[in-house]
TORRO-892060 format. One record per residue: residue number from 1; x, y, z of N, C-alpha, C in turn. Coordinates in Angstrom, 2 decimals. Each point is the difference from the previous one (the first is absolute). Layout:
<rec i="NUM" n_c1="X" n_c2="Y" n_c3="Z" ca_c1="X" ca_c2="Y" ca_c3="Z" c_c1="X" c_c2="Y" c_c3="Z"/>
...
This chain:
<rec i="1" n_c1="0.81" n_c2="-1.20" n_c3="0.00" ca_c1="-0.81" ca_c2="1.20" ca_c3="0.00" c_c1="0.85" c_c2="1.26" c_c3="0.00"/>
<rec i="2" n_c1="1.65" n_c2="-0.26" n_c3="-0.10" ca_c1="0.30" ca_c2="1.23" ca_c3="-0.02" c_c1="0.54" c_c2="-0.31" c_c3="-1.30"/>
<rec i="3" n_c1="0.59" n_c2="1.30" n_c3="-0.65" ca_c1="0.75" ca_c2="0.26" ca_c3="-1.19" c_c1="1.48" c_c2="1.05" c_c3="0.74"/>
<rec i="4" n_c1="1.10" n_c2="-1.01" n_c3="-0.77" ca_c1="1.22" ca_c2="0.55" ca_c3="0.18" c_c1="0.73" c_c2="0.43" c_c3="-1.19"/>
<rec i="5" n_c1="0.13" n_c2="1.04" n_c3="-0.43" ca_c1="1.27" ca_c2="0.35" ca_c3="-1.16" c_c1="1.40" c_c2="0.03" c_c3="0.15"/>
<rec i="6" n_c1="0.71" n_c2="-0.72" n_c3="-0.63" ca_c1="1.81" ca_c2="0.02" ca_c3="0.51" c_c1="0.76" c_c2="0.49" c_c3="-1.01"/>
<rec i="7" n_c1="0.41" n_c2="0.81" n_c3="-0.27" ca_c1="1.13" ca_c2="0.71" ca_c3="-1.05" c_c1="1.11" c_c2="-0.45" c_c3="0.80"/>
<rec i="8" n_c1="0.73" n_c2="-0.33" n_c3="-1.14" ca_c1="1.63" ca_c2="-0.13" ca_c3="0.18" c_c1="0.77" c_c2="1.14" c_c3="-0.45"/>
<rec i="9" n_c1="0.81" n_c2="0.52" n_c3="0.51" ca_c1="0.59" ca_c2="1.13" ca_c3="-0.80" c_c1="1.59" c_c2="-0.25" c_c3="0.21"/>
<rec i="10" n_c1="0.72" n_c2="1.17" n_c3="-0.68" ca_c1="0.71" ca_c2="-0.68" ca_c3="-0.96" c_c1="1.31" c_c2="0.18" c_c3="1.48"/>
<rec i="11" n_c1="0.98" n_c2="-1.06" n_c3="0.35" ca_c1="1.19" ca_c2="-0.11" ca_c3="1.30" c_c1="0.66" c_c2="1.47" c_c3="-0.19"/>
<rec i="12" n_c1="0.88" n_c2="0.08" n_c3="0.98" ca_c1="0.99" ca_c2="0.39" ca_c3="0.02" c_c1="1.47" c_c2="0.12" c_c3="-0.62"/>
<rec i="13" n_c1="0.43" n_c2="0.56" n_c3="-1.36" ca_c1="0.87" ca_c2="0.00" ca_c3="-0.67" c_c1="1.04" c_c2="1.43" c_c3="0.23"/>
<rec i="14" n_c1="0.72" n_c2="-0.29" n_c3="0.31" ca_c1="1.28" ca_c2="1.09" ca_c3="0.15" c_c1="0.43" c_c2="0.55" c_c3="-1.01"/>
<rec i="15" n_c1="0.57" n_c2="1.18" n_c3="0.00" ca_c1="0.31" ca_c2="0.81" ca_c3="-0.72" c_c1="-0.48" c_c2="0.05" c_c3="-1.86"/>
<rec i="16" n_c1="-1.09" n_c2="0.29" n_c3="0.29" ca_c1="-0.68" ca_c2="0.16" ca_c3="-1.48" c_c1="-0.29" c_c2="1.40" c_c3="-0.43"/>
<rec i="17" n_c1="0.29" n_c2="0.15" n_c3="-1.50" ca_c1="-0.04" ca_c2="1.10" ca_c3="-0.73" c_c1="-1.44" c_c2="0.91" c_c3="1.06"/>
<rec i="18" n_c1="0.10" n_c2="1.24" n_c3="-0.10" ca_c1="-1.12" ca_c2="1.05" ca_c3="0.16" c_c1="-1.23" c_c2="-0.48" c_c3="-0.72"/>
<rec i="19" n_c1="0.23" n_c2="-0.63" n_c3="-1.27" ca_c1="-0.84" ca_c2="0.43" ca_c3="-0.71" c_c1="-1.07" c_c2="-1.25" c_c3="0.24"/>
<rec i="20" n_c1="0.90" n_c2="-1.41" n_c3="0.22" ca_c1="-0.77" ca_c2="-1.22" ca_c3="0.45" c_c1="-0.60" c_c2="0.08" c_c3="1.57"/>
<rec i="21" n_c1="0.34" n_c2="0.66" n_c3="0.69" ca_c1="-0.08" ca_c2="0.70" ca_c3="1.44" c_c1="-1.90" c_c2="0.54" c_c3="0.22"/>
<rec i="22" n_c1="0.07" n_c2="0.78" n_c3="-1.01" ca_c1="-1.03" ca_c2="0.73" ca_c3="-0.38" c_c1="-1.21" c_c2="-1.04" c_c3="-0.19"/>
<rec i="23" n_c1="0.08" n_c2="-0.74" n_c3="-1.31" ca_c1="-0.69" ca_c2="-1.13" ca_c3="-0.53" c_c1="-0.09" c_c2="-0.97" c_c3="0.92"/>
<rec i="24" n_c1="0.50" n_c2="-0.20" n_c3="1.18" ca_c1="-0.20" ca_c2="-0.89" ca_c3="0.87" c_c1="-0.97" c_c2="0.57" c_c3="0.99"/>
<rec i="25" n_c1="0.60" n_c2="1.04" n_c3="0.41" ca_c1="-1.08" ca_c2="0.71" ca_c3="1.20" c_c1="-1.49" c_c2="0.45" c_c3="-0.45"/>
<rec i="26" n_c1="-0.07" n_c2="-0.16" n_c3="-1.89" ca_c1="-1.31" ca_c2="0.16" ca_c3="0.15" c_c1="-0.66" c_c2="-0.74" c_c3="-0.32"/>
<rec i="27" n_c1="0.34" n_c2="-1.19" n_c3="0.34" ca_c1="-0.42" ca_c2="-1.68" ca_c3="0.25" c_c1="-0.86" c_c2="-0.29" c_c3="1.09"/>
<rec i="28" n_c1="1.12" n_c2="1.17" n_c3="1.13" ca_c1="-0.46" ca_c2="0.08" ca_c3="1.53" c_c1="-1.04" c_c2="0.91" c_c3="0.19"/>
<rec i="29" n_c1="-0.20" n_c2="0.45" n_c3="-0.96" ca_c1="-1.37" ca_c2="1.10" ca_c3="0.80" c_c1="-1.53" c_c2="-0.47" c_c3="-0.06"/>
<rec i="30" n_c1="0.09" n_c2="-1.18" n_c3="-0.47" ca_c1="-0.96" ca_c2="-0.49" ca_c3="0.58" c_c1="-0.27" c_c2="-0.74" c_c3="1.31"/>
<rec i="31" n_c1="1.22" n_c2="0.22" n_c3="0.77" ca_c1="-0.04" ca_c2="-0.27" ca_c3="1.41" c_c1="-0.47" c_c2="0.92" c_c3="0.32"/>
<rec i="32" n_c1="-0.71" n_c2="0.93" n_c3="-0.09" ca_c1="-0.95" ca_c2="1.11" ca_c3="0.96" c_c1="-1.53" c_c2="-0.28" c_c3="0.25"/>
<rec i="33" n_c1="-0.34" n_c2="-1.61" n_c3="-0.79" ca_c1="-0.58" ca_c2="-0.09" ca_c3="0.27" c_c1="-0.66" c_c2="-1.27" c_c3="0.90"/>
<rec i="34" n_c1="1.15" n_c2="-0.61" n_c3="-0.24" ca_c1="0.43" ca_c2="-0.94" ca_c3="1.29" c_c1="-0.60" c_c2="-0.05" c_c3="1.32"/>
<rec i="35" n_c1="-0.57" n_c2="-0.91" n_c3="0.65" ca_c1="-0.47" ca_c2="0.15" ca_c3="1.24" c_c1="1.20" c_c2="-0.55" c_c3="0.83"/>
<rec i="36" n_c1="1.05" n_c2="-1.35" n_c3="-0.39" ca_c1="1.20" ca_c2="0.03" ca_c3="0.80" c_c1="1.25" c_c2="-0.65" c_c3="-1.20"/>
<rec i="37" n_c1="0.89" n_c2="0.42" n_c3="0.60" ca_c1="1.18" ca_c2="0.26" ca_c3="-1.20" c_c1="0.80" c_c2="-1.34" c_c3="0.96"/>
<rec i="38" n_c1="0.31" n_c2="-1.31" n_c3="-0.94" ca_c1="0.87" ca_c2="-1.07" ca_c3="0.81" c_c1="1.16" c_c2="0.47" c_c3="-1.06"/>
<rec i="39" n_c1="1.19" n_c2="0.43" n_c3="1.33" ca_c1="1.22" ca_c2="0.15" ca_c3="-0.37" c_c1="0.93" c_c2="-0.95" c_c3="0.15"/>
<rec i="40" n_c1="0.43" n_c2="-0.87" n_c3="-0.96" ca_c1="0.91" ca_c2="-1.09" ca_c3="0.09" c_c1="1.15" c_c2="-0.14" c_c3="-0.45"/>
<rec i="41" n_c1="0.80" n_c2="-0.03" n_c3="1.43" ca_c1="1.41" ca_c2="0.07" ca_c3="-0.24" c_c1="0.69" c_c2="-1.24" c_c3="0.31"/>
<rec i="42" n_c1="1.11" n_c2="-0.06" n_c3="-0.88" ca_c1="1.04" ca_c2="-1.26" ca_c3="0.15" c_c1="0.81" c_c2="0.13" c_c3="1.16"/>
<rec i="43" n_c1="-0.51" n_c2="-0.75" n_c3="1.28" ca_c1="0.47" ca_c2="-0.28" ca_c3="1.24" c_c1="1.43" c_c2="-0.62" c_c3="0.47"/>
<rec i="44" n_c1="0.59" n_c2="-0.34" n_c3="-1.40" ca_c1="1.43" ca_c2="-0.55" ca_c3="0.09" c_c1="0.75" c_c2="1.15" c_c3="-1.10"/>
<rec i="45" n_c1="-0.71" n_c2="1.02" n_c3="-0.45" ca_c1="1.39" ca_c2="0.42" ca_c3="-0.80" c_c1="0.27" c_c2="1.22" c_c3="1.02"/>
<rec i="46" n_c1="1.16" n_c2="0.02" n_c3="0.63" ca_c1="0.99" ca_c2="1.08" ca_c3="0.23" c_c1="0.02" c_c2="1.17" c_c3="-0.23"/>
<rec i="47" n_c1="-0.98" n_c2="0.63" n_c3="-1.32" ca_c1="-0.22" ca_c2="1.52" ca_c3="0.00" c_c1="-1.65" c_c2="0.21" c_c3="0.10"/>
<rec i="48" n_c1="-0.21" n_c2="-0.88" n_c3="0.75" ca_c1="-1.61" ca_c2="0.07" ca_c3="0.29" c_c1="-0.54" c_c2="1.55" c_c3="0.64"/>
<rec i="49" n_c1="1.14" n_c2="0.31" n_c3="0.69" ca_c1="-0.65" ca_c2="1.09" ca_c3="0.92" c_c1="-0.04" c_c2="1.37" c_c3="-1.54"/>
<rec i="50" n_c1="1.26" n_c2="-0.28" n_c3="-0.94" ca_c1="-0.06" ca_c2="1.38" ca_c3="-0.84" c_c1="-1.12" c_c2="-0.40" c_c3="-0.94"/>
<rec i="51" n_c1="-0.54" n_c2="-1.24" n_c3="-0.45" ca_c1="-1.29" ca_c2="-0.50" ca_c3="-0.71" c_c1="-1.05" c_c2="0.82" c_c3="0.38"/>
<rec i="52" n_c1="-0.12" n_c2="0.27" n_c3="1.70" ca_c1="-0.95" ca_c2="-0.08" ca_c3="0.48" c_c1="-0.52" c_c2="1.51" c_c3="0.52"/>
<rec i="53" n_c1="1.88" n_c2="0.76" n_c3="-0.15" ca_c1="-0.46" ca_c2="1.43" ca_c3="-0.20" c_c1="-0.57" c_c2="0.85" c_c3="-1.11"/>
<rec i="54" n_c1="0.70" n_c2="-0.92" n_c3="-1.27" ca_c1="-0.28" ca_c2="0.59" ca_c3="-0.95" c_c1="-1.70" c_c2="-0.31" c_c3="-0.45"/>
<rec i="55" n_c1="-0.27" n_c2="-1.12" n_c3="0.08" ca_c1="-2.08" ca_c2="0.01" ca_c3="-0.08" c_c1="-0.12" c_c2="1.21" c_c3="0.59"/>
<rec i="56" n_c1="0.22" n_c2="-0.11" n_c3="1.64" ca_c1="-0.31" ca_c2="1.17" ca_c3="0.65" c_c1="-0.21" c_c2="1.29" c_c3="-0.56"/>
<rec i="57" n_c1="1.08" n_c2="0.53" n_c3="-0.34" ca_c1="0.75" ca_c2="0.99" ca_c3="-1.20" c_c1="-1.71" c_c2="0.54" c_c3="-1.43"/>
<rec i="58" n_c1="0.19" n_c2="-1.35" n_c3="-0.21" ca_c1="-0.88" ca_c2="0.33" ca_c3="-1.36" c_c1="-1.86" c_c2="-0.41" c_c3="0.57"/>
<rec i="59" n_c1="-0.16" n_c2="-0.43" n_c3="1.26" ca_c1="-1.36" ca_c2="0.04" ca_c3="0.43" c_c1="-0.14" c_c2="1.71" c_c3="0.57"/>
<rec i="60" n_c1="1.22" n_c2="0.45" n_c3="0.22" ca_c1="-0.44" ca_c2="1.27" ca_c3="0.81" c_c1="-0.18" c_c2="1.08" c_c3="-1.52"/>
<rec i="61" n_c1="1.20" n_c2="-0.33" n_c3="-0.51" ca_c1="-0.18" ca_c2="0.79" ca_c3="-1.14" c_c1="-1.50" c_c2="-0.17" c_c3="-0.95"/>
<rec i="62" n_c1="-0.85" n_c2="-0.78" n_c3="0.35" ca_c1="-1.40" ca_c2="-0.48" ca_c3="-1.16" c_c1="-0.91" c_c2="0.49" c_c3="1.47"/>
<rec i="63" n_c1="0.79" n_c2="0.47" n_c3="1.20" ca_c1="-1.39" ca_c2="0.47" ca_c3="1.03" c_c1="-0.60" c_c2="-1.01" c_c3="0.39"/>
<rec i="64" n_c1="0.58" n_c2="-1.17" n_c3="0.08" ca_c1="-0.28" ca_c2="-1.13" ca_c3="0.41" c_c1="0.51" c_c2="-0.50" c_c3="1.52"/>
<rec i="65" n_c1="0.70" n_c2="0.99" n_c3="0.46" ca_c1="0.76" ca_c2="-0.30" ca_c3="1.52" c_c1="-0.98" c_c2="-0.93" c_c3="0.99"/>
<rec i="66" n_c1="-1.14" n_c2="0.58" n_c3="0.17" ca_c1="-0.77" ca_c2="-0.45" ca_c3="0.78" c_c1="-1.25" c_c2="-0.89" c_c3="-0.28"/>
<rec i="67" n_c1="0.16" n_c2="-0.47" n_c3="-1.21" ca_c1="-0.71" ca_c2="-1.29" ca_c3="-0.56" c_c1="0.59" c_c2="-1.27" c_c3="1.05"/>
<rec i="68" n_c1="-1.70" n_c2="-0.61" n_c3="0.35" ca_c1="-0.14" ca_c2="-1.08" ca_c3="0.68" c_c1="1.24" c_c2="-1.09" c_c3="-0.70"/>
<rec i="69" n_c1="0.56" n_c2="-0.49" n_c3="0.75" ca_c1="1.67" ca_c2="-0.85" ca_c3="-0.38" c_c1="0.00" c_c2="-0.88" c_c3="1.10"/>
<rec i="70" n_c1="0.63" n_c2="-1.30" n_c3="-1.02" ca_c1="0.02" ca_c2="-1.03" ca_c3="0.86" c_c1="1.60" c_c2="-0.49" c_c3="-0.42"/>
<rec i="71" n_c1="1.30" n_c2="-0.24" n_c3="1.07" ca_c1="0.72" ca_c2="-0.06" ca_c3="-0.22" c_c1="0.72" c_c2="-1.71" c_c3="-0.02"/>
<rec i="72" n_c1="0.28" n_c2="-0.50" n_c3="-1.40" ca_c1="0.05" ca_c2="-1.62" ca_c3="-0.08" c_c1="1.35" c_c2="-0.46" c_c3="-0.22"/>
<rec i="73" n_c1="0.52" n_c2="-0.40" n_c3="0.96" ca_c1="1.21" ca_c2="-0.80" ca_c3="-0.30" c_c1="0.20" c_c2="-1.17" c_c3="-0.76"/>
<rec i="74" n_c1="0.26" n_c2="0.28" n_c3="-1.12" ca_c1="0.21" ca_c2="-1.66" ca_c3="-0.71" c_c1="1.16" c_c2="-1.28" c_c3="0.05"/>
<rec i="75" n_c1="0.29" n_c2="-0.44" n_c3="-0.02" ca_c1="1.30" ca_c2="-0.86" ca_c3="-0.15" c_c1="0.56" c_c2="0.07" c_c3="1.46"/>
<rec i="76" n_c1="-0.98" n_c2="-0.71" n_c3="0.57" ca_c1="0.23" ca_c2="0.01" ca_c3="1.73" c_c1="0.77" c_c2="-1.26" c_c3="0.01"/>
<rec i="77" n_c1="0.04" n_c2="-0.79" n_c3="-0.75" ca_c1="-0.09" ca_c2="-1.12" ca_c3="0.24" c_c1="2.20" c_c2="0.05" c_c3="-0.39"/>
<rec i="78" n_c1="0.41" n_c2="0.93" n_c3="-0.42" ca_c1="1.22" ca_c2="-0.22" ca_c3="-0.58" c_c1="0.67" c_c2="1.35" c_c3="0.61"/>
<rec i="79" n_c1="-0.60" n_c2="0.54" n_c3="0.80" ca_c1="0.76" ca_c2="1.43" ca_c3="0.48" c_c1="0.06" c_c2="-0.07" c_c3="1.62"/>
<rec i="80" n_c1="1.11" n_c2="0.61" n_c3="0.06" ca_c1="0.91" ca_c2="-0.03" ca_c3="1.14" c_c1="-1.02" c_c2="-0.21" c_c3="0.84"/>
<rec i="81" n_c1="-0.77" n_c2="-0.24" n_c3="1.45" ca_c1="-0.62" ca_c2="0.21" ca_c3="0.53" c_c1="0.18" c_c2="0.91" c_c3="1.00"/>
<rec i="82" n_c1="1.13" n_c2="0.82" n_c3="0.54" ca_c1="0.45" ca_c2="0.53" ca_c3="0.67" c_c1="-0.38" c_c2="1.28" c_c3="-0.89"/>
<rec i="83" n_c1="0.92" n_c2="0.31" n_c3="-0.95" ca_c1="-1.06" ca_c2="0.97" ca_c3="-0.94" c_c1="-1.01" c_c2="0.59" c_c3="-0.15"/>
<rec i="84" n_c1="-0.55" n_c2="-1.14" n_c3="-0.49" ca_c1="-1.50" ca_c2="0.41" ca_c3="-0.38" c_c1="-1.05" c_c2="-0.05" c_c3="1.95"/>
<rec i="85" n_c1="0.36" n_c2="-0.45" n_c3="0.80" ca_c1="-0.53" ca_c2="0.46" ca_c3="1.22" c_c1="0.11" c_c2="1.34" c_c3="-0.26"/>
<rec i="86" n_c1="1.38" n_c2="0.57" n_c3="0.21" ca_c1="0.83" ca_c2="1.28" ca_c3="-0.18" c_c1="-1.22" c_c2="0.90" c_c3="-0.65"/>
<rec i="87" n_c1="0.12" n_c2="-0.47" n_c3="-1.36" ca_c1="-0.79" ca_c2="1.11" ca_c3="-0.80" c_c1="-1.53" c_c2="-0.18" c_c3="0.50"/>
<rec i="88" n_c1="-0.93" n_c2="-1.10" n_c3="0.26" ca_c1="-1.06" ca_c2="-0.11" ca_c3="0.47" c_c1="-0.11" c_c2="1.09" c_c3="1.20"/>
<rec i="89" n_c1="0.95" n_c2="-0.26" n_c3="1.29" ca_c1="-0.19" ca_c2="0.68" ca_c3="1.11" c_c1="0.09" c_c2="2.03" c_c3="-0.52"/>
<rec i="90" n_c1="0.89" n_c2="0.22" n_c3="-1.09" ca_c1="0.18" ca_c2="1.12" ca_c3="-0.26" c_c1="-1.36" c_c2="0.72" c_c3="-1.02"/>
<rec i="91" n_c1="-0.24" n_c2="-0.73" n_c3="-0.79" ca_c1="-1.27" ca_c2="0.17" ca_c3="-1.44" c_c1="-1.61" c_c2="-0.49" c_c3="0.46"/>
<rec i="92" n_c1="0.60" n_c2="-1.36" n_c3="0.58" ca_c1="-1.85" ca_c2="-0.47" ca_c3="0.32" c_c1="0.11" c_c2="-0.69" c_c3="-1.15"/>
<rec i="93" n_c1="-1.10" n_c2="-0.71" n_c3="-0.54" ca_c1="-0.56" ca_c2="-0.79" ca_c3="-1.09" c_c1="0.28" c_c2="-1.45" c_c3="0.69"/>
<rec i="94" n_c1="-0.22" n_c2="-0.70" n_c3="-0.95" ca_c1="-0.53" ca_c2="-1.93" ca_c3="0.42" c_c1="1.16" c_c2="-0.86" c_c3="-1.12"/>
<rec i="95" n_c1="0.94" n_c2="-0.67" n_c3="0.73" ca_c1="0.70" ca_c2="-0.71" ca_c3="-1.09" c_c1="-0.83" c_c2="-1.26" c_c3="-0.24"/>
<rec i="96" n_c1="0.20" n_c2="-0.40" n_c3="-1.28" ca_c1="-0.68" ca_c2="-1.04" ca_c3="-0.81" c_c1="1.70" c_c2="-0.78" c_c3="-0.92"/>
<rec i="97" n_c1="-1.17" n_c2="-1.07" n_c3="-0.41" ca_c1="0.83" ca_c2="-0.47" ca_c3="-0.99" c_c1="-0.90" c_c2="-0.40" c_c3="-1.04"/>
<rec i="98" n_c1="0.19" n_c2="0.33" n_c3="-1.42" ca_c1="-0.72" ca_c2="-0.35" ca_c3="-1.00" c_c1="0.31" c_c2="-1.46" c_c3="-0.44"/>
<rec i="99" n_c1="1.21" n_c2="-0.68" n_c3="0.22" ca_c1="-0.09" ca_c2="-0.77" ca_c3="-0.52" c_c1="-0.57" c_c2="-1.89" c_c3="1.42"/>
<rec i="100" n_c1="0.57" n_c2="0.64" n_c3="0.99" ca_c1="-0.93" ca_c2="-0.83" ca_c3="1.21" c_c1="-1.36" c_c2="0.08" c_c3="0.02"/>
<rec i="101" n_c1="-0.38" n_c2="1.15" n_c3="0.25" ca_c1="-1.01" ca_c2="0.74" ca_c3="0.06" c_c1="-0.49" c_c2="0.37" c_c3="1.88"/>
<rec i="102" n_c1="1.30" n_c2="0.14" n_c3="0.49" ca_c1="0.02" ca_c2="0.11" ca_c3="1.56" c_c1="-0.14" c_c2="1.57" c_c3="-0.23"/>
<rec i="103" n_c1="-0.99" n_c2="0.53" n_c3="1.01" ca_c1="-0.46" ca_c2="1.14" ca_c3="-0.01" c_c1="-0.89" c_c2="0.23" c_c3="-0.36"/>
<rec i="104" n_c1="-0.52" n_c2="-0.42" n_c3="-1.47" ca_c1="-1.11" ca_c2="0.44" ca_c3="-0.69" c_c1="-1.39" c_c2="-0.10" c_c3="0.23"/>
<rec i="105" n_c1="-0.40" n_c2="-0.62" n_c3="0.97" ca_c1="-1.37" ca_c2="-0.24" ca_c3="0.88" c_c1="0.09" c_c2="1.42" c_c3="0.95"/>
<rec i="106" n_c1="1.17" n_c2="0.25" n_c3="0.44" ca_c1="-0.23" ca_c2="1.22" ca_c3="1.01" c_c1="-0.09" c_c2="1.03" c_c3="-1.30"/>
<rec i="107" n_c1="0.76" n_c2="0.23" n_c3="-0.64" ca_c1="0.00" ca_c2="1.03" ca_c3="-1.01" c_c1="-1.99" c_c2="-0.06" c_c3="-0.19"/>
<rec i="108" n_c1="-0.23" n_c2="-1.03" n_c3="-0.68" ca_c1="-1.44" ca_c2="0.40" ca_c3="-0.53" c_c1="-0.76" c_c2="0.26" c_c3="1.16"/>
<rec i="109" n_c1="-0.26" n_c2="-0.38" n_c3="1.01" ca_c1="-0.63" ca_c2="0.35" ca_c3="1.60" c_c1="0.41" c_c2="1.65" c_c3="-0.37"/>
<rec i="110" n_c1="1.23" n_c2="0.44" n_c3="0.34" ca_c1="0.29" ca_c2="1.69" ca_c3="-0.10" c_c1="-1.04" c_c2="0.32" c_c3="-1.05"/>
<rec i="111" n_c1="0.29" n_c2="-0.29" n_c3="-1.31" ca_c1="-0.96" ca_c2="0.58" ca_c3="-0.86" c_c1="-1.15" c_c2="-0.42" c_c3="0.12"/>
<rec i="112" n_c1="-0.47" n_c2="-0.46" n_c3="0.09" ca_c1="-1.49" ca_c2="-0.18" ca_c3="0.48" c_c1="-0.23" c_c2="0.66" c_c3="1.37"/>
<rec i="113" n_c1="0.48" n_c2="0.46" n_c3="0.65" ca_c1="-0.79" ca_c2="1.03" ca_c3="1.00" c_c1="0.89" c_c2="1.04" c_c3="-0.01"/>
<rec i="114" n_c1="0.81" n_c2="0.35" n_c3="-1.23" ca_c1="-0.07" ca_c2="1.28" ca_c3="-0.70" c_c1="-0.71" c_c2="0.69" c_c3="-0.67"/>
<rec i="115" n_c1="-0.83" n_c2="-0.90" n_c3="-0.76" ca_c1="-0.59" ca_c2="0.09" ca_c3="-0.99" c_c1="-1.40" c_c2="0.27" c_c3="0.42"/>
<rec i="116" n_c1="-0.57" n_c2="-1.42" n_c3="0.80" ca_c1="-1.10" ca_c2="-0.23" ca_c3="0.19" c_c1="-0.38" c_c2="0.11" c_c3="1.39"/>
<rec i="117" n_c1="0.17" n_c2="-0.50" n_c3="1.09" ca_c1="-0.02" ca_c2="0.20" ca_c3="1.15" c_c1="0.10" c_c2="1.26" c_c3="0.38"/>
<rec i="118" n_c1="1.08" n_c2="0.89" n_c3="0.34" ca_c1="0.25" ca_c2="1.47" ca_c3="0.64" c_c1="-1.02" c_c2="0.99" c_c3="-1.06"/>
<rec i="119" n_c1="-0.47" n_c2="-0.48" n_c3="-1.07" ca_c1="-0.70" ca_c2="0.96" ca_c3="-0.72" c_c1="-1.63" c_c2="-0.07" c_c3="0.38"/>
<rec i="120" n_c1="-0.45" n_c2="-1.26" n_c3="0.47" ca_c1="-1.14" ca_c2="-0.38" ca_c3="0.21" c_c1="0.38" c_c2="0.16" c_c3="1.36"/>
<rec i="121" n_c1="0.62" n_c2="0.12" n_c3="0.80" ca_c1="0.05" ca_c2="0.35" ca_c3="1.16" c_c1="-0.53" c_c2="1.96" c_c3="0.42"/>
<rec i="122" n_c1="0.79" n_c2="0.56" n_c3="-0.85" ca_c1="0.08" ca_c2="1.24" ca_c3="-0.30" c_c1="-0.83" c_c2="0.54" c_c3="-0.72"/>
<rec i="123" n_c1="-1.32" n_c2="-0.89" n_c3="-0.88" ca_c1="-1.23" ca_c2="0.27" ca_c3="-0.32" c_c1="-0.89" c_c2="-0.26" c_c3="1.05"/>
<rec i="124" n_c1="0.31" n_c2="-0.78" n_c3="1.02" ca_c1="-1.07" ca_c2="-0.02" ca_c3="0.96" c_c1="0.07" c_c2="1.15" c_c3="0.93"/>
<rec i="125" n_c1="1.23" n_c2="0.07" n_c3="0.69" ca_c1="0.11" ca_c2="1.52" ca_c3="1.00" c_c1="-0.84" c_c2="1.08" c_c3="-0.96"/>
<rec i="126" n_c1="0.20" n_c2="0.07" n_c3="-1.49" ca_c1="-0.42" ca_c2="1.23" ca_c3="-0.18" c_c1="-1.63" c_c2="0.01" c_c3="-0.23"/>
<rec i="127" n_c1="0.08" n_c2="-1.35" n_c3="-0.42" ca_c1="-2.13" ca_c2="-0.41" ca_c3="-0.07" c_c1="-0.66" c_c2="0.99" c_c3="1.55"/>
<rec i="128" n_c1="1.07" n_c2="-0.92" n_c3="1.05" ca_c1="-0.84" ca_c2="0.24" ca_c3="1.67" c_c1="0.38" c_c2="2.23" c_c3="-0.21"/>
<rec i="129" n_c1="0.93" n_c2="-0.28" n_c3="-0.05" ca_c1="0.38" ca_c2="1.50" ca_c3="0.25" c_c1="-1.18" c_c2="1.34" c_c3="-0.46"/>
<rec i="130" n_c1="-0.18" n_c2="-0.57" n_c3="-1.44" ca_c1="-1.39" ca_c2="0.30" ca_c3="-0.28" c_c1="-1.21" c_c2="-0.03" c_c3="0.36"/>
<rec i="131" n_c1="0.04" n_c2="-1.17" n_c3="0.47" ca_c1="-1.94" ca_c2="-0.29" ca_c3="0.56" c_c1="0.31" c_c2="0.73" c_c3="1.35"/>
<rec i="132" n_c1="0.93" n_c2="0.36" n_c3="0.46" ca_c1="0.18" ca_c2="0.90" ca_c3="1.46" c_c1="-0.40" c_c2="0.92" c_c3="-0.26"/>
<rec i="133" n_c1="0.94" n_c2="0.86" n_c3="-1.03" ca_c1="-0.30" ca_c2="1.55" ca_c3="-0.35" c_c1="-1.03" c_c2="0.86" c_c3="-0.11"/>
């Protein structure tokens, strides 16, 4: 009974022309209309944290800073664990593994009372809030 839409958009690539820069970010502007943005980062590569500034970087730049975000560690299953605690305790988000699939039951639980739960939660306060007024 519900309907979910999932766009993939396009990773994280380093140092690319201006001009492909451009053509990419306006790939992304249809994240404004996004109800939650799953950001998935590679939990074993080593420049995860500059991966993870630079999204940052280009969500703030599209006015996207404060779009509902869910932060996903991938490749839990092959990255340091000391690490990725590290970056978990510092960032937040849920490590997973795509190819186990350890994590991914909590991941969909998050999205589903991202999605659905806290919103139908937050339609009811405002139903009562009303019939008060």
């Amino acid at each position: 009974e519900r309907e979910v839409v999932i766009t993939d958009t396009v990773g994280f690539i380093e140092d690319l022309p201006d001009t492909l820069v451009k053509a990419f970010a306006s790939t992304l502007e249809e994240l404004d209309e996004a109800d939650l943005l799953l950001h998935v980062v590679d939990g074993s590569d080593p420049d995860a944290e500059a991966h993870l500034a630079a999204v940052d970087e280009v969500l703030e730049g599209l006015g996207l800073q404060n779009a509902p975000r869910l932060l996903v560690w991938n490749k839990a299953e092959i990255a340091d664990p000391v690490h990725l605690r590290a970056r978990i305790d510092r960032h937040g988000g849920l490590p997973v593994s795509a190819v186990s699939g350890e994590g991914c039951e909590r991941l969909l639980d998050r999205m589903d009372r991202a999605l659905f739960r806290e919103r139908s939660r937050q339609a009811a306060e405002a139903r009562r809030a009303e019939a008060g007024a």
